[in-house]
Each structure stands twice: as structure tokens, then as C-alpha cells.
mmCIF entry with sequence, helices, sheets and N, C-alpha, C, O atoms, coordinates in Angstrom:
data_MODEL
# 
_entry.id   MODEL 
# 
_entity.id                         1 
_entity.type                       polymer 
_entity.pdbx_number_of_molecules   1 
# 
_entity_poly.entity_id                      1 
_entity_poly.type                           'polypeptide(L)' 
_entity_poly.nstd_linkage                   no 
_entity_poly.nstd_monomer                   no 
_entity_poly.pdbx_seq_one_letter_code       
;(UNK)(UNK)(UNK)(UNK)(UNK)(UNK)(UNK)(UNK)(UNK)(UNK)(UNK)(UNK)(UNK)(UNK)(UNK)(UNK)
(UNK)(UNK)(UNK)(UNK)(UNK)(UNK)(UNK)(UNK)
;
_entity_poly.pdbx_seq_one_letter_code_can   XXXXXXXXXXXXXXXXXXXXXXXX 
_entity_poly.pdbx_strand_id                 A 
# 
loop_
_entity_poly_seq.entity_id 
_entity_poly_seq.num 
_entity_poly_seq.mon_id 
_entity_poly_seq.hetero 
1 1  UNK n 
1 2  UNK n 
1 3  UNK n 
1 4  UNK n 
1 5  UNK n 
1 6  UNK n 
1 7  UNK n 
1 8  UNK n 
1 9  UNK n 
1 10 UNK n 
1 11 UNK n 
1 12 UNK n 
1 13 UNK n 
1 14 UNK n 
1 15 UNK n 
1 16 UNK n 
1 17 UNK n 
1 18 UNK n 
1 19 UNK n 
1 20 UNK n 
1 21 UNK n 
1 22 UNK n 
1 23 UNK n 
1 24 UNK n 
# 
_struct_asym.id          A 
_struct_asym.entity_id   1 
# 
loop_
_struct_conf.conf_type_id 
_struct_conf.id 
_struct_conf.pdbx_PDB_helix_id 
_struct_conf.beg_label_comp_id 
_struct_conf.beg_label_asym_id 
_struct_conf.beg_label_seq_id 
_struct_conf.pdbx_beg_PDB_ins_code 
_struct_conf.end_label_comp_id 
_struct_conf.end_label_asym_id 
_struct_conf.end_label_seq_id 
_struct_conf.pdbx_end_PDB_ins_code 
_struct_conf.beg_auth_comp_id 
_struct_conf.beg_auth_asym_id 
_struct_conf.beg_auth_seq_id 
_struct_conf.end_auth_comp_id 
_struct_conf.end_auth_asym_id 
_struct_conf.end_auth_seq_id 
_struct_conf.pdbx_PDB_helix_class 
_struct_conf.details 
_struct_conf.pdbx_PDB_helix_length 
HELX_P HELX_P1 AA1 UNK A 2  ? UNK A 10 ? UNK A 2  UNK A 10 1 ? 9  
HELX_P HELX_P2 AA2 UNK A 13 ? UNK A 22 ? UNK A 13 UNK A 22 1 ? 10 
# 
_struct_conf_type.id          HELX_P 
_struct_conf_type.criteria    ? 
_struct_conf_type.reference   ? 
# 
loop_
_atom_site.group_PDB 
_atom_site.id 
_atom_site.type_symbol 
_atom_site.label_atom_id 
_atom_site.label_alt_id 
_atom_site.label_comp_id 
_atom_site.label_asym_id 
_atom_site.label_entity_id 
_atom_site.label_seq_id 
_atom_site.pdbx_PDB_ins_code 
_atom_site.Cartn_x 
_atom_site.Cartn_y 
_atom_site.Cartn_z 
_atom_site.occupancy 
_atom_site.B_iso_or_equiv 
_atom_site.pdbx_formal_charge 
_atom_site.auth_seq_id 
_atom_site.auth_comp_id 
_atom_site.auth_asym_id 
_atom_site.auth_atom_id 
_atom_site.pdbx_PDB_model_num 
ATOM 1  N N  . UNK A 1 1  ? 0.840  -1.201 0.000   1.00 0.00 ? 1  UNK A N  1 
ATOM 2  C CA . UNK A 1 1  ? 0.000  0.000  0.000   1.00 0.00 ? 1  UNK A CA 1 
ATOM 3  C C  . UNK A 1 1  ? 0.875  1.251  0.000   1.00 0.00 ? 1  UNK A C  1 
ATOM 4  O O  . UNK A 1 1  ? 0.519  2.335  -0.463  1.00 0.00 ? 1  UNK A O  1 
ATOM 5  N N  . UNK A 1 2  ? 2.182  0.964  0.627   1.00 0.00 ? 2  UNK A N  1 
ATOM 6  C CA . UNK A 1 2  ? 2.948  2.365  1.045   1.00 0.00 ? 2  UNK A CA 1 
ATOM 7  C C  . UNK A 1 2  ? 3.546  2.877  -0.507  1.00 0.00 ? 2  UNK A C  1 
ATOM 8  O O  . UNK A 1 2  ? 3.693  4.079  -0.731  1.00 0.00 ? 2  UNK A O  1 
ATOM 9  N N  . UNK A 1 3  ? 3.924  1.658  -1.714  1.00 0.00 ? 3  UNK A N  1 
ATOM 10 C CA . UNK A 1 3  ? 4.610  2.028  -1.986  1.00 0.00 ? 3  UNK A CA 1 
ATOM 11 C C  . UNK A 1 3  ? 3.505  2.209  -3.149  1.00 0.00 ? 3  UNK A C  1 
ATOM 12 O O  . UNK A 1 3  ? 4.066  2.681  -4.137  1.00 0.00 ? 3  UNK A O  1 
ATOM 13 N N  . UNK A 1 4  ? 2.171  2.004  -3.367  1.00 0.00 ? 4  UNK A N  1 
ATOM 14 C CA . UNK A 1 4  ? 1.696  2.330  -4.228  1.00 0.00 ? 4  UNK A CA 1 
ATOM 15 C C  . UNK A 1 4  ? 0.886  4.056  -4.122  1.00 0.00 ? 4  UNK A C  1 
ATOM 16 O O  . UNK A 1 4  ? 0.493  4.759  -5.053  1.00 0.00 ? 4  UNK A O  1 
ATOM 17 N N  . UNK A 1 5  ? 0.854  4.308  -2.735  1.00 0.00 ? 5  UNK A N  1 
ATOM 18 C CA . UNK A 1 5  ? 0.659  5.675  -2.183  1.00 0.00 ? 5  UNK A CA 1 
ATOM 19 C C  . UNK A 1 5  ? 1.704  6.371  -2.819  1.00 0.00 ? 5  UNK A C  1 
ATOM 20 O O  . UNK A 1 5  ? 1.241  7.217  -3.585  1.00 0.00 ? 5  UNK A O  1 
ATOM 21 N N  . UNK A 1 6  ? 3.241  6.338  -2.794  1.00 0.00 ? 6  UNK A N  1 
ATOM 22 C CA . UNK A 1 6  ? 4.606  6.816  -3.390  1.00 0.00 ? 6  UNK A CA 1 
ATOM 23 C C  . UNK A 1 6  ? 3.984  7.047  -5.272  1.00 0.00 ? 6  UNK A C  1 
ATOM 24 O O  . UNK A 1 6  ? 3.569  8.012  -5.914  1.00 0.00 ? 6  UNK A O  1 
ATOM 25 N N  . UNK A 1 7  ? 4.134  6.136  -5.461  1.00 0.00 ? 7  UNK A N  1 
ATOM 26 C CA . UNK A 1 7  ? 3.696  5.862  -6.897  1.00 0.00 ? 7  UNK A CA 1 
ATOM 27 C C  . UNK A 1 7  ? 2.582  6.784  -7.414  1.00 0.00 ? 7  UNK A C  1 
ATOM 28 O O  . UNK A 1 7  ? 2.814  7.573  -8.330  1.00 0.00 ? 7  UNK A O  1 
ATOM 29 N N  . UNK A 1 8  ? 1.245  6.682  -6.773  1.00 0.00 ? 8  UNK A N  1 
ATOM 30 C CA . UNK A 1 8  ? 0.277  7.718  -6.889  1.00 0.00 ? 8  UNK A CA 1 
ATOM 31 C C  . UNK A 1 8  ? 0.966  8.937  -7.517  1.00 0.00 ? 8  UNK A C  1 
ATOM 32 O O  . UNK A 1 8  ? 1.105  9.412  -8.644  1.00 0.00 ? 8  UNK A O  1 
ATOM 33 N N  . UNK A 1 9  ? 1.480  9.334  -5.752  1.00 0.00 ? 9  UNK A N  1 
ATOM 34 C CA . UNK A 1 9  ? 1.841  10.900 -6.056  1.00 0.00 ? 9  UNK A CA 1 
ATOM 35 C C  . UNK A 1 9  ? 2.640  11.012 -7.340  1.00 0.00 ? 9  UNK A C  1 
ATOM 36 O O  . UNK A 1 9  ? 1.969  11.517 -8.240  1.00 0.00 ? 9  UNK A O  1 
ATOM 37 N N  . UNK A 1 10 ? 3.632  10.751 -7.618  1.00 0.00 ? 10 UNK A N  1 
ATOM 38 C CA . UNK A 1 10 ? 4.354  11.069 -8.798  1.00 0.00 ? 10 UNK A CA 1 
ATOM 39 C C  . UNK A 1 10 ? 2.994  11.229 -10.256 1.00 0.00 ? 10 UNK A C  1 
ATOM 40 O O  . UNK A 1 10 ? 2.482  12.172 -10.859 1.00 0.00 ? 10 UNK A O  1 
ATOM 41 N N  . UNK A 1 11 ? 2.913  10.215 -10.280 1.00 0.00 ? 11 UNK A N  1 
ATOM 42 C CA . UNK A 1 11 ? 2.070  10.117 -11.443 1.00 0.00 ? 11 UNK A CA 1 
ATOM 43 C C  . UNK A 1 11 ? 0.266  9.952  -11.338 1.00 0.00 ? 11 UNK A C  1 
ATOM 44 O O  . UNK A 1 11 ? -0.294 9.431  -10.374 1.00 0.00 ? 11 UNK A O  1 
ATOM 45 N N  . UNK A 1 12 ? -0.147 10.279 -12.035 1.00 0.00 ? 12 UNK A N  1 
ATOM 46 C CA . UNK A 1 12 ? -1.906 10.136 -11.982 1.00 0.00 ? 12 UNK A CA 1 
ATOM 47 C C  . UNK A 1 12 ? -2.185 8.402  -11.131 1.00 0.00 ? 12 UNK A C  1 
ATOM 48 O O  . UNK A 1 12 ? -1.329 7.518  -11.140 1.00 0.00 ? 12 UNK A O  1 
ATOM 49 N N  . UNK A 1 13 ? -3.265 8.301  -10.609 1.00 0.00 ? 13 UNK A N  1 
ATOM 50 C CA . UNK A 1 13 ? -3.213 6.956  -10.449 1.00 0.00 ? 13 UNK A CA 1 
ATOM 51 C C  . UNK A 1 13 ? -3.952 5.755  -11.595 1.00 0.00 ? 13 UNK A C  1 
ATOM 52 O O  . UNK A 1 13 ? -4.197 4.561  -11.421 1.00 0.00 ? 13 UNK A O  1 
ATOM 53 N N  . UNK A 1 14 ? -4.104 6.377  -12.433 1.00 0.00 ? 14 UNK A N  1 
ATOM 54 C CA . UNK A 1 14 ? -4.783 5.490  -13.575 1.00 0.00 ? 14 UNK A CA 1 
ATOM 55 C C  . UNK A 1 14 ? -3.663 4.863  -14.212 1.00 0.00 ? 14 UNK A C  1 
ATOM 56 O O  . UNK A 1 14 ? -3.408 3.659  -14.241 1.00 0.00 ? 14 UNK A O  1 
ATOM 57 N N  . UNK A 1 15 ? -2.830 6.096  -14.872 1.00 0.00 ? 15 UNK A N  1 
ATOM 58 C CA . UNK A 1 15 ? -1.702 5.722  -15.744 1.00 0.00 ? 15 UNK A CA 1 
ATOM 59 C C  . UNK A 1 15 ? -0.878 4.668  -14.726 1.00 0.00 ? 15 UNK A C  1 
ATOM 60 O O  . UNK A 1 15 ? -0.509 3.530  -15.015 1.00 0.00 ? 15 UNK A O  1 
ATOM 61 N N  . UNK A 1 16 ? -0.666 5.489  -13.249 1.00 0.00 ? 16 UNK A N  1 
ATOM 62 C CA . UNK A 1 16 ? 0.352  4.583  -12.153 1.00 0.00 ? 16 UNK A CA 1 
ATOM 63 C C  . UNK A 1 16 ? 0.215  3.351  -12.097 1.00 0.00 ? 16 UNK A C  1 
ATOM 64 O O  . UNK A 1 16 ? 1.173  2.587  -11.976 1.00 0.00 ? 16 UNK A O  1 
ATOM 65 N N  . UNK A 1 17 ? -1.627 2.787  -12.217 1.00 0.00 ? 17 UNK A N  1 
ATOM 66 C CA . UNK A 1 17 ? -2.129 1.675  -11.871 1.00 0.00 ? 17 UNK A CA 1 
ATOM 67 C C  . UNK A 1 17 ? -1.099 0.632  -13.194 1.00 0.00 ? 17 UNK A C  1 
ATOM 68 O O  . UNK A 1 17 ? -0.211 -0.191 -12.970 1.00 0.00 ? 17 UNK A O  1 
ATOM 69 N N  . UNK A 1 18 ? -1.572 1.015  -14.300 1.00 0.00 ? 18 UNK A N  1 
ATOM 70 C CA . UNK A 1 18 ? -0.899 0.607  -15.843 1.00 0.00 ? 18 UNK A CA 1 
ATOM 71 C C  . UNK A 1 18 ? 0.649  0.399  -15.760 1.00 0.00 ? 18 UNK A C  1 
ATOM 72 O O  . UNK A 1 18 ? 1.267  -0.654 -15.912 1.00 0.00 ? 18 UNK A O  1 
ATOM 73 N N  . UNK A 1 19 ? 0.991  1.287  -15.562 1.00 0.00 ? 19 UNK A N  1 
ATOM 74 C CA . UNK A 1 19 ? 2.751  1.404  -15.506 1.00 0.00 ? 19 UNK A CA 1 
ATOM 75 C C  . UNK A 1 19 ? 3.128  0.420  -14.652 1.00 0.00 ? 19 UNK A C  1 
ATOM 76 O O  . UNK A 1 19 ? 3.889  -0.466 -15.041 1.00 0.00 ? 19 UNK A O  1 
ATOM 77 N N  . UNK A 1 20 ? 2.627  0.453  -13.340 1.00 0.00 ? 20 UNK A N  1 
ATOM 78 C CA . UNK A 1 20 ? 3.266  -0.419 -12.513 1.00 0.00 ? 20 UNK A CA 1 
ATOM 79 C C  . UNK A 1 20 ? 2.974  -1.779 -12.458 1.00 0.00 ? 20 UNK A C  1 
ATOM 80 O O  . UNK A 1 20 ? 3.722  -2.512 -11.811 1.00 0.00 ? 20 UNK A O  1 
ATOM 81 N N  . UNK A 1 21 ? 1.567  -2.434 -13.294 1.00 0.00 ? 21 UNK A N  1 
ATOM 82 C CA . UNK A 1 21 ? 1.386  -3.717 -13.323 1.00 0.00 ? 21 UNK A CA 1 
ATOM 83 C C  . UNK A 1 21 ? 1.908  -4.117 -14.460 1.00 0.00 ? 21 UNK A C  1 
ATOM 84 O O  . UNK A 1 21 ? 1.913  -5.332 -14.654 1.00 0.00 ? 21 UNK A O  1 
ATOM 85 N N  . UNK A 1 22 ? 2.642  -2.967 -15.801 1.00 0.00 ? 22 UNK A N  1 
ATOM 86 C CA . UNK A 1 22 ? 2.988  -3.380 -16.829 1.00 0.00 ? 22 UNK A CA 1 
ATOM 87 C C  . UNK A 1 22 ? 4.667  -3.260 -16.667 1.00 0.00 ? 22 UNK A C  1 
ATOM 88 O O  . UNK A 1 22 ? 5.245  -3.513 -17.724 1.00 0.00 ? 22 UNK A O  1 
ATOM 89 N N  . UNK A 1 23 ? 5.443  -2.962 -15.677 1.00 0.00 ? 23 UNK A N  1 
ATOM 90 C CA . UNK A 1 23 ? 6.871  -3.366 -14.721 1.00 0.00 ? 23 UNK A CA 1 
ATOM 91 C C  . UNK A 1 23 ? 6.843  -4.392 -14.240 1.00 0.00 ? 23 UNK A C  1 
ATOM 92 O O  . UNK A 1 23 ? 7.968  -4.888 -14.183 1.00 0.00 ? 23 UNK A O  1 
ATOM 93 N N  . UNK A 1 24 ? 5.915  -5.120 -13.759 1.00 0.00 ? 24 UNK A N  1 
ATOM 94 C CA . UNK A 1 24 ? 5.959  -6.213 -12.754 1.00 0.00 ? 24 UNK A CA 1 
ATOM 95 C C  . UNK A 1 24 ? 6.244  -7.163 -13.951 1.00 0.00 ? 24 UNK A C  1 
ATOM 96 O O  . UNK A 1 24 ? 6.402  -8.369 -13.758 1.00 0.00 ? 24 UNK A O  1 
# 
């Protein structure tokens, strides 16, 4: 949760949601 709170802020959380399940 903490580090997807981090993630949020930088970027929108839509795109964040995308980006970061498309890194994993």
C-alpha cells in the first residue's frame, strides 16, 4: 500500500495503476 501511495503521487493513479502492473 505504502509504496503504491509513493507511486500515486508522482504520477496520476490510472496511468500509475498501468505502468506499474505493466513493470511487474
Amino acid at each position: 500500500d505504502l509504496s503504491d501511495n509513493e507511486f500515486s503521487g508522482k504520477i496520476p493513479a490510472s496511468i500509475g495503476g498501468l505502468e506499474h502492473l505493466l513493470q511487474l
